[in-house]
C-alpha positions in Angstrom: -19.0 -2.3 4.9 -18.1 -6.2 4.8 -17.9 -6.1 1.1 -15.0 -3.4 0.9 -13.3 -5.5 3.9 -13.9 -8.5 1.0 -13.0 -6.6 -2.2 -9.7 -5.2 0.4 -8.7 -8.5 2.1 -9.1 -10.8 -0.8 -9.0 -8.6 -4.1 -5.4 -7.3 -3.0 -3.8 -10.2 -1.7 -5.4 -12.0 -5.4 -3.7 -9.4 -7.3 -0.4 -9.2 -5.7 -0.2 -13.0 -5.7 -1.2 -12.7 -9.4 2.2 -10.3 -9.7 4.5 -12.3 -8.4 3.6 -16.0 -10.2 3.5 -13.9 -13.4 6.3 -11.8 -13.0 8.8 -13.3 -10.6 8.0 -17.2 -10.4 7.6 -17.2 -14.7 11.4 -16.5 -14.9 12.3 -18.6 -12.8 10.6 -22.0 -14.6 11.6 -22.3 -18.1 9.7 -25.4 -18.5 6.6 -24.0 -17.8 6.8 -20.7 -18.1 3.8 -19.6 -20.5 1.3 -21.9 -18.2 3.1 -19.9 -14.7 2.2 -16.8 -16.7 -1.5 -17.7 -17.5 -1.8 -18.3 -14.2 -0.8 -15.8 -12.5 -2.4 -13.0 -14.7 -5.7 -15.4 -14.4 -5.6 -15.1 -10.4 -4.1 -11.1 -10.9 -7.5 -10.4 -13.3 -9.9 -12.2 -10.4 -8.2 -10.0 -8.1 -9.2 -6.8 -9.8 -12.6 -8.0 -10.5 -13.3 -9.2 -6.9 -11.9 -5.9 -6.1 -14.0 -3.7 -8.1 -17.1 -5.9 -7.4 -16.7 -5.2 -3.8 -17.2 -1.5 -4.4 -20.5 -1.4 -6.5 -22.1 -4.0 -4.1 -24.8 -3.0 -2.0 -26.6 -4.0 1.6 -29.9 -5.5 0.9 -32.2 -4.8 3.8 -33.3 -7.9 5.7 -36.8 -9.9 4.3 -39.1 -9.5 7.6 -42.4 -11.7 7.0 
């Protein structure tokens, strides 16, 4: 259960954070707007692979010795 509530609270919030630094805050910098874009599709692409990790992980059962 605690890694959908990881691939949920931290894949989504990565990817829309992603959006908006590629989308929204790249316009607005025309210095550095290629670098604002890497980033942001860098942090959106984490997202979706935190995201989609969360959902193939597994419990492991505790090691009792």
């Amino acid at each position: 259960m605690a890694s959908k509530q990881i691939s949920v609270g931290v894949g989504i919030p990565m990817i829309i954070v992603g959006i908006i630094l590629a989308f929204i805050l790249a316009s607005i910098q025309a210095d550095l707007k290629d670098t604002v874009e890497f980033i942001g599709s860098l942090i959106g692409i984490l997202g979706v692979i935190i995201f989609i990790a969360g959902f193939f992980s597994r419990k492991v059962p505790p090691i009792t010795s």
